[in-house]
Residue, then its C-alpha position, 0 to 999 in steps of 0.5 A: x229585313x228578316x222575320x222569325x218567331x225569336x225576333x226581327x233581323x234588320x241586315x244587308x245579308x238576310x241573315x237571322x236575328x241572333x237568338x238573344x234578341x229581339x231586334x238585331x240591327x246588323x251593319x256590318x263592315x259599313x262606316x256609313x250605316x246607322x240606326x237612325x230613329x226620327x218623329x215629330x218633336x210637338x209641345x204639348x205632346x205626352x210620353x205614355x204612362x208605362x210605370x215600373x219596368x227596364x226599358x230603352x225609350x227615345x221620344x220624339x214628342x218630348x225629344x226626350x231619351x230615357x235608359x235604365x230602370x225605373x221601381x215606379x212613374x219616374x217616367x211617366x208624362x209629368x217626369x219627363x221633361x222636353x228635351x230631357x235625357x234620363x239614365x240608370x236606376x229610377x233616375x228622372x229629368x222633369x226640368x227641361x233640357x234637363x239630364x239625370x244619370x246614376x242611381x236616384x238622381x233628379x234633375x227637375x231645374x231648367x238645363x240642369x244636371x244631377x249625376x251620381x247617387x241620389x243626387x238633385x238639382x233642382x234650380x235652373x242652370x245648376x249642377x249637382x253631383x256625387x253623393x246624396x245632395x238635395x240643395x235648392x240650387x240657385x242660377x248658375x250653381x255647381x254642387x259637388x259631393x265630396x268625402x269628409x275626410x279628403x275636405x280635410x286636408x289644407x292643400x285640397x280644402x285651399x284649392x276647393x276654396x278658390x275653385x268656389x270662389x270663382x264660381x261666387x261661392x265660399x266654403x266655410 
C-alpha cells in the first residue's frame, strides 16, 4: 500500500496513486486478483441517511449495492431494501431482493425489477420496463413500455398478443 496527499495506492509494485483518484487498486498483469469488499449481512441492520450526492456504496448490513446519483433520500435507510441493487439517476429499491436501474425507476415489490425511465414495479415478483409506467403490478407480472406507433402495426400487435398470452395477460 502506498500513501500520498492525492490519495491511496493498493498495488504489488509501490507504485503512486494516479493522480485522478482517490483510491487506485492496481492488479496488474494478475488474472487471480481482485477487489473483494466483505462484512456482516445482519437484519435489522441500517444504511447511514447520507441524503443527495454521487456515490459508489456496497452495504453489507443490507447487502445492499447502490451506484449513481441521488437529488434526494432515495438512499437512505427506508429506500434501501435487503439484498437490493439500485443504479443510475435517483433511482431506488425499497423491495427486497429488489433492483432498479435507469433514470427514476422504483422497485419497492418483493424480488421486483423497474429498468428504464421512471419506471415502477411495485407488486412482488413483477417487472417493469421502458418508459414512464406506474402499474400496480400484481404476482408474476411483466410490464413493458413500448411506443404508440409500433403497437400499431398487426404483425407486432399479434405477436405482443400471444407473447401475453402466455404470461395470462391479454391486450386490448
Amino acid at each position: 500500500m502506498f500513501a500520498q496527499s492525492q490519495g491511496v495506492g493498493i498495488n504489488t509494485t509501490g507504485a503512486a496513486p494516479h493522480t485522478s483518484s482517490m483510491l487506485h487498486v492496481d492488479v496488474g498483469t494478475s488474472t487471480t486478483k481482485g477487489v473483494l469488499i466483505t462484512g456482516t449481512y445482519n437484519v435489522p441492520s441500517t444504511v447511514p441517511d447520507l441524503g443527495a450526492g454521487t456515490r459508489l456504496m456496497f452495504y453489507t448490513g443490507k447487502a445492499a449495492f447502490l451506484a449513481g446519483k441521488v437529488d434526494g433520500t432515495q438512499w437512505n435507510n427506508a429506500n434501501v431494501g435487503y439484498f437490493s441493487t439500485a443504479m443510475g439517476y435517483n433511482t431506488y429499491a425499497p423491495g427486497t431482493y429488489s433492483t432498479a436501474m435507469g433514470y427514476g425507476s422504483t422497485a419497492s415489490g418483493l424480488y421486483s425489477t423497474a429498468m428504464g425511465y421512471f419506471t415502477t414495479a411495485s407488486g412482488a415478483i413483477s417487472t417493469a420496463m421502458g418508459s414512464k409506467l406506474v402499474p400496480m403490478a400484481s404476482k408474476a407480472d411483466f410490464l413493458l413500455a413500448i411506443p404508440i406507433q409500433i403497437m400499431k402495426a398487426p404483425l407486432f400487435t399479434a405477436r405482443l398478443t400471444s407473447l401475453l398470452q402466455g404470461f395470462g395477460t391479454a391486450i386490448t
